[in-house]
C-alpha positions as CSV (number, residue, x, y, z in Angstrom):
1,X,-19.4,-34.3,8.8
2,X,-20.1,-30.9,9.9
3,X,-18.2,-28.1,8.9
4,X,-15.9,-26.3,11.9
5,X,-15.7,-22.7,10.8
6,X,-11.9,-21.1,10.5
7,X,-11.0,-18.7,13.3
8,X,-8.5,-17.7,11.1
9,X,-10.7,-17.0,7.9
10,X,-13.2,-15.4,9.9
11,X,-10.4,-13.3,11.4
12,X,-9.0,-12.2,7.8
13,X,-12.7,-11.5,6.8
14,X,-13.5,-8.9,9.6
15,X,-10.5,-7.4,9.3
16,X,-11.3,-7.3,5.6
17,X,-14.6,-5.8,5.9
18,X,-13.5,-3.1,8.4
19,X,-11.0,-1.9,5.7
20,X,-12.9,-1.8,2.7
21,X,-15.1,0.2,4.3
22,X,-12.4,2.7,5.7
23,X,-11.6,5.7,3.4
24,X,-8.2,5.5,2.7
25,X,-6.6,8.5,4.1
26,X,-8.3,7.4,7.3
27,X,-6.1,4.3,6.9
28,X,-3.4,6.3,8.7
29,X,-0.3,4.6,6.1
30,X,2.7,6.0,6.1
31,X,5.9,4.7,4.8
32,X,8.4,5.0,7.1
33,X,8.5,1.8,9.2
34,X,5.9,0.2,6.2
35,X,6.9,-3.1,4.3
36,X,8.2,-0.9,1.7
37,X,11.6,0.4,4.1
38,X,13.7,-2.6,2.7
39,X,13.0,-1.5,-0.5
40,X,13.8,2.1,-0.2
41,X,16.8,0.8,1.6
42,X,17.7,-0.9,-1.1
43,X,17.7,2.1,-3.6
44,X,19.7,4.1,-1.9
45,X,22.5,1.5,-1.5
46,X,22.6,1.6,-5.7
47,X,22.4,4.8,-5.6
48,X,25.9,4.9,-3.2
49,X,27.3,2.7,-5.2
50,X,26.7,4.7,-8.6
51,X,28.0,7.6,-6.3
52,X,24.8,9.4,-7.0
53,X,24.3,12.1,-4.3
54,X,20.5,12.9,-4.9
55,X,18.1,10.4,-3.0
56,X,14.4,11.1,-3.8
57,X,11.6,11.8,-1.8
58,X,8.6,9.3,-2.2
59,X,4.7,9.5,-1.4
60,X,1.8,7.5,-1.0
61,X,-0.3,8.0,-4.0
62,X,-3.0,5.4,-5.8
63,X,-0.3,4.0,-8.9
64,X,3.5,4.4,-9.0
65,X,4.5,7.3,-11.2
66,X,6.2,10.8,-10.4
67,X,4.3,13.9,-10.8
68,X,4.9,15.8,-13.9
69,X,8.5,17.5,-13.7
70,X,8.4,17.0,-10.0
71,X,11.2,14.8,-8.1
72,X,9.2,12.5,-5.9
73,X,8.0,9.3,-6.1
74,X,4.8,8.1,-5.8
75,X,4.2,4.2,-4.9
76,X,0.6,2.7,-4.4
77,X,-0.6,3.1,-1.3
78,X,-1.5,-0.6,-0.7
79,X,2.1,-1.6,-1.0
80,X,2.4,0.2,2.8
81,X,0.6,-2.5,4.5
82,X,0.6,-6.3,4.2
83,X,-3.7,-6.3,4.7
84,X,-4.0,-3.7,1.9
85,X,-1.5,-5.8,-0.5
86,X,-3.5,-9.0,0.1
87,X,-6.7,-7.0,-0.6
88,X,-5.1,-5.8,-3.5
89,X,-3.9,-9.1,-4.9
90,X,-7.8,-10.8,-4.0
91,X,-9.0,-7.8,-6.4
92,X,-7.0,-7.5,-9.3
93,X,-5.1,-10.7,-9.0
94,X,-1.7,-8.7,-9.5
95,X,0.6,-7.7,-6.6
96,X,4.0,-6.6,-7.1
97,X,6.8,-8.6,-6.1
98,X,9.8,-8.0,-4.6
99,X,12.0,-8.3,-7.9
100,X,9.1,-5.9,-9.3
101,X,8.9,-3.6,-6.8
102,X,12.6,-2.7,-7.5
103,X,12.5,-2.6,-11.3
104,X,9.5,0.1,-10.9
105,X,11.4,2.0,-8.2
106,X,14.5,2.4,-10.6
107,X,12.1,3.4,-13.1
108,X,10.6,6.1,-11.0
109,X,13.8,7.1,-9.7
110,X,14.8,7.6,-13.1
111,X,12.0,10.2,-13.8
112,X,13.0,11.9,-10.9
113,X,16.8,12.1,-11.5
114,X,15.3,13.8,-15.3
115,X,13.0,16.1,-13.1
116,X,15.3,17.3,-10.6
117,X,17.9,18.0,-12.8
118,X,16.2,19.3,-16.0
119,X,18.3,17.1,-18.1
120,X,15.3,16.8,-20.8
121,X,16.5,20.4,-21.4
122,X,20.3,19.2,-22.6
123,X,21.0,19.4,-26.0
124,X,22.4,15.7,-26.2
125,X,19.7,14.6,-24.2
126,X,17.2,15.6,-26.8
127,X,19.2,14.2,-29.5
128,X,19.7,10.3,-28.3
129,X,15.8,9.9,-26.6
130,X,13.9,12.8,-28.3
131,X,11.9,15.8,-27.5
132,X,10.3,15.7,-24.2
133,X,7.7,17.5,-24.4
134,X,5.9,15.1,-27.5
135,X,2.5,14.0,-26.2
136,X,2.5,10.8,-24.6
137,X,0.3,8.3,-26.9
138,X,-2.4,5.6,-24.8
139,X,-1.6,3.4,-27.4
140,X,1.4,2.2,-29.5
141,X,2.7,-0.1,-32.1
142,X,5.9,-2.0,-30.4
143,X,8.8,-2.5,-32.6
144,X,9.2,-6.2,-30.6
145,X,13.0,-6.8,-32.5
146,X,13.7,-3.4,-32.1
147,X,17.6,-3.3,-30.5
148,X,17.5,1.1,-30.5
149,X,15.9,0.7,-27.0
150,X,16.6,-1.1,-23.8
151,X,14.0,-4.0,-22.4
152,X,13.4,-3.5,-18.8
153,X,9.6,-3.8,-17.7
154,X,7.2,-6.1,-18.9
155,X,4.4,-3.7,-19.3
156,X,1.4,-6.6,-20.7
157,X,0.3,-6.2,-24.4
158,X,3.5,-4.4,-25.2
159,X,5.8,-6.6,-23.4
160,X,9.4,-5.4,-23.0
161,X,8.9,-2.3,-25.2
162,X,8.0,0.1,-22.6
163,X,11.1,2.4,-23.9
164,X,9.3,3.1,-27.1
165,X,6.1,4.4,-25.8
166,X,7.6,7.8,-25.1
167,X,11.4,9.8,-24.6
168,X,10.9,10.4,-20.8
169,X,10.1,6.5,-20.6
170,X,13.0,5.7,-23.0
171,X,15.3,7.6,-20.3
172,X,13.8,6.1,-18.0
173,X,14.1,2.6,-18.7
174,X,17.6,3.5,-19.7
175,X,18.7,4.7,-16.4
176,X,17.1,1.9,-14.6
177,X,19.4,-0.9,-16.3
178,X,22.1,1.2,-16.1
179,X,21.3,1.9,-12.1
180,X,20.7,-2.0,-11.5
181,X,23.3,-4.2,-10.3
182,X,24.7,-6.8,-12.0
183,X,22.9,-6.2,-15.1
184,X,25.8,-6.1,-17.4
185,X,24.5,-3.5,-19.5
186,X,27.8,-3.5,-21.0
187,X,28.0,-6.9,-22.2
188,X,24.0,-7.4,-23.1
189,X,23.5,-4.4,-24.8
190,X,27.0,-4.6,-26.4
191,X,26.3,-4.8,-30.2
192,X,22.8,-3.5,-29.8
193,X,21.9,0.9,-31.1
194,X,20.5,1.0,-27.2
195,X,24.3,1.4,-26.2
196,X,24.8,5.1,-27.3
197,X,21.7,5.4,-24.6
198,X,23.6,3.5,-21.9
199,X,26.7,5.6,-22.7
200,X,24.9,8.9,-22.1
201,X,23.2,8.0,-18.9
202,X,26.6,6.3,-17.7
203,X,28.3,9.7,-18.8
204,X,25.8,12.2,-17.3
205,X,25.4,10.6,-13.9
206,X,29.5,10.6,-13.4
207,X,29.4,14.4,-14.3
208,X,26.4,15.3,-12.0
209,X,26.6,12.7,-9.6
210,X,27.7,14.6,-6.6
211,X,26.3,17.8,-7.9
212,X,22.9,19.0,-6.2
213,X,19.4,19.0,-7.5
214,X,18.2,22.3,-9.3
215,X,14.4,20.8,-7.4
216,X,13.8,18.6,-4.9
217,X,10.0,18.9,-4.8
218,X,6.5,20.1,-6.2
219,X,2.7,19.8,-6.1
220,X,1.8,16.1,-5.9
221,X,-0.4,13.8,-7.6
222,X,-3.2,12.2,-5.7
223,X,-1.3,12.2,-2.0
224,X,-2.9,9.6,0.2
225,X,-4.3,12.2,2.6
226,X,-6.5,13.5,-0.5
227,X,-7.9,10.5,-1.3
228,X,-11.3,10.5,0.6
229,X,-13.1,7.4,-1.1
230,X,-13.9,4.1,0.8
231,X,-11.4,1.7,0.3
232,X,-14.3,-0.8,-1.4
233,X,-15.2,2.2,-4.0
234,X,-11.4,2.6,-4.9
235,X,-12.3,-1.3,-6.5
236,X,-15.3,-0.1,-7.8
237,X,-17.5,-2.1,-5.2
238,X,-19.7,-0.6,-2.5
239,X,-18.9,-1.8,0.8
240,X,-22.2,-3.5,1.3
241,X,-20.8,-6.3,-1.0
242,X,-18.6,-7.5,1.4
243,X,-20.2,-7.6,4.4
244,X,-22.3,-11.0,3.5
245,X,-18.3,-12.6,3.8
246,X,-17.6,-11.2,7.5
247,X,-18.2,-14.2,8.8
248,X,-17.1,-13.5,12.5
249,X,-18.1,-9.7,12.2
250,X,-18.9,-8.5,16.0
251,X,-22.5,-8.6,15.1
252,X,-22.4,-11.8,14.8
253,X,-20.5,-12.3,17.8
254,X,-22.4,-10.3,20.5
255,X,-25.6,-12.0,19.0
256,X,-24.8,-15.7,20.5
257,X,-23.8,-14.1,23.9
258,X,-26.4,-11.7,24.2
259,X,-30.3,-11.0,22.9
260,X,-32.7,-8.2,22.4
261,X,-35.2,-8.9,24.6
262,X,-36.3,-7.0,26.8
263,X,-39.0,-8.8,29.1
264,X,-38.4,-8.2,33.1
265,X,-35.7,-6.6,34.6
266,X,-32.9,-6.3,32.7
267,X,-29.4,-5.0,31.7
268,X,-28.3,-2.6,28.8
269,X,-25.0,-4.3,27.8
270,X,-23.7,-1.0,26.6
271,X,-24.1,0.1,29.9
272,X,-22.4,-2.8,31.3
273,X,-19.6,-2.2,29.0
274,X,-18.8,1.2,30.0
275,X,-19.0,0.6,33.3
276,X,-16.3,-2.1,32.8
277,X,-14.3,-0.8,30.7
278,X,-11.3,0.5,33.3
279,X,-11.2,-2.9,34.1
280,X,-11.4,-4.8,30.5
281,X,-9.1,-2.8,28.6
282,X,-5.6,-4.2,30.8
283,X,-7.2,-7.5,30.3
284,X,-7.4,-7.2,26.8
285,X,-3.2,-5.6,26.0
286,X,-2.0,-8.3,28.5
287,X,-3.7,-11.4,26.9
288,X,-3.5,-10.0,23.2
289,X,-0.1,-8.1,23.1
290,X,-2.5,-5.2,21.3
291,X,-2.1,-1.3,22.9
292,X,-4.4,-0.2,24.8
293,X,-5.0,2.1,22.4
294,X,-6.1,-1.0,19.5
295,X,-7.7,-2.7,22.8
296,X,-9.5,0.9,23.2
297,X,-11.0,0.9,19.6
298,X,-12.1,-2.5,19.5
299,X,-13.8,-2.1,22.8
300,X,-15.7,1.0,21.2
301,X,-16.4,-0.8,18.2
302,X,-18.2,-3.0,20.5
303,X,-20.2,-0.7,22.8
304,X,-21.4,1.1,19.6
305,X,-22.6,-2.1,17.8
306,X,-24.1,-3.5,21.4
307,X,-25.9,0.3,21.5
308,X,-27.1,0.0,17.9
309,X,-28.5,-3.8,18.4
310,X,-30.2,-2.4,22.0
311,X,-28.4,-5.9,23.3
312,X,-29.2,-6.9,27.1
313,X,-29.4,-9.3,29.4
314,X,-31.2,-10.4,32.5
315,X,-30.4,-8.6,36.0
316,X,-29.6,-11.6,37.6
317,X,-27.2,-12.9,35.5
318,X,-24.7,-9.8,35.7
319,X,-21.4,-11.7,37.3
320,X,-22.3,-14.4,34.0
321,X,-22.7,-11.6,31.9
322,X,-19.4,-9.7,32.3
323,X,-17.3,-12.9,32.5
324,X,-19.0,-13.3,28.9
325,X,-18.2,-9.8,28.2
326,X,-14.6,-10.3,29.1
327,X,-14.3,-13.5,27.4
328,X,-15.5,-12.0,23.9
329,X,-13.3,-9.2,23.8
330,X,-10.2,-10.8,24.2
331,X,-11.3,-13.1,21.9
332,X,-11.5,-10.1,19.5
333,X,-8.6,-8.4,20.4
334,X,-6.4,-12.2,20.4
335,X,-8.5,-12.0,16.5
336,X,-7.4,-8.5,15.6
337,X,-3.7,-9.3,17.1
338,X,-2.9,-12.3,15.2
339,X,-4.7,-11.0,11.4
340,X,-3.6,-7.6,11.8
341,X,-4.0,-4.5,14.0
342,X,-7.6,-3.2,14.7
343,X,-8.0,0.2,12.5
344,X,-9.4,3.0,14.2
């Protein structure tokens, strides 16, 4: 029995390709309007409800962490876009979910509520987590029994213990039990040392609560827009790796309409192209549902590979040739709109 190829894999795979070989702050990700709005949402309704006044400002950056001493969050920039995340998941085999996503942002917002008001610098502070400026260590020898800190995120080898590695985590993972609802931090944590911890962070945030920030911002880490690498290298792969699994790739496409030969009279099909293209482009938004701006690129993306492969066809055939034409990029565009929209 022969083997039908999958539109839809073949889809995913170009679409794939074209990304991993996209440097990343040309992916033009942003977060406002991204998958991760809910989310952010989200936060700030605890935040209301702990009648906390500062709200965070938050980046796209390559891991979640807030610069040092500086208020804002930054979240991985692959969490912006559901094609990025799936990438993400095929090449390290971990992708946050929602549950997750949440615990991390109450972490982060804990470092920032630290940052923004300098609380490190509070007497009392320094006595229940420590002294914040005591170098972080790579490495550390959980206490796994230990009941002195909280148990929040599941950080691998070191499990539940993430509190221990350092006092600005210990905060941290404080404040984000605390900030979560329906945690019953009281009840959990009732008998447990970790309580006096609790007590502080549920004592500070009442007295500074509506009180506002002594910084709201600073130099960040890594922003998106600095980060100039392919998307392929940021894996550690070179883009060539994954063009082999493209199956579908335009190439490949114009190839079984079109040929490079060249013997009697014929036609450049680049030339064909842009002299059609006023007429394509409407086709292509009205049958796809894509702008004309996506229908634009992947019509440009075509005359450049049809340009670089010196395709054409036979004079004679031209009426054949441009219902072909037209026929293969809607099919691309109708591709691009149901897998995700064509990057520029």
């Amino acid at each position: 029995m022969k083997n039908t190829p999958d539109p839809h894999f073949n889809g995913w795979q170009t679409v794939r390709y074209e990304l991993l070989r996209t440097r990343i702050c040309d992916l033009g990700l942003s977060i406002k309007g991204s998958r991760l709005t809910p989310f952010i949402r989200q936060l700030h309704r605890e935040l209301a409800a702990k009648n906390l006044r500062f709200r965070p400002s938050f980046y796209l950056t390559d891991s979640w962490g807030c610069p040092d001493q500086v208020p804002v969050i930054g979240i991985p920039f692959y969490l912006a876009d559901e094609r990025l995340a799936r990438i993400e998941e095929e090449q390290t085999g971990e992708l946050e979910d929602t549950h997750t996503t949440m615990m991390l942002l109450r972490h982060e917002t804990a470092h920032a509520f630290n940052y923004a008001y300098r609380l490190w610098e509070d007497p009392e502070w320094v006595k229940v987590f420590g002294h914040f400026f005591t170098p972080y260590r790579d490495t550390f020898r959980p206490q796994l029994r230990s009941r002195t800190f909280v148990r929040h995120i599941y950080a691998g080898q070191y499990g539940p213990t993430y509190a221990q590695k350092h006092s600005d985590e210990d905060f941290a993972e404080t404040f984000a039990v605390w900030l979560t609802p329906n945690s019953n931090w009281r009840r959990r944590y009732h008998k447990w040392p970790a309580m006096k911890k609790l007590r502080y962070v549920d004592r500070t945030m009442r007295k500074i609560g509506q009180q506002p920030p002594l910084r709201r911002g600073g130099e960040l880490f890594n922003p998106v827009e600095s980060l100039t690498m392919l998307l392929a290298e940021h894996y550690g792969e070179r883009p060539e790796r994954f063009r082999a699994a493209a199956r579908g790739f335009v190439d490949d496409r114009l190839r079984e309409f079109f040929s490079d030969a060249r013997k009697g009279r014929t036609t450049e099909l680049v030339e064909a192209l842009r002299s059609y293209r006023r007429e394509l482009i409407p086709r292509m938004v009205r049958w796809s549902g894509l702008s004309e701006k996506e229908a634009r690129g992947i019509l440009r993306k075509v005359e450049e590979r049809a340009d670089a492969l010196r395709l054409c066809f036979p004079a004679s055939q031209r009426e054949t040739a441009l219902l072909d034409i037209s026929s293969l990029a809607i099919a691309l565009a109708m591709d691009f709109a149901f897998t995700g929209q064509f990057l520029d």
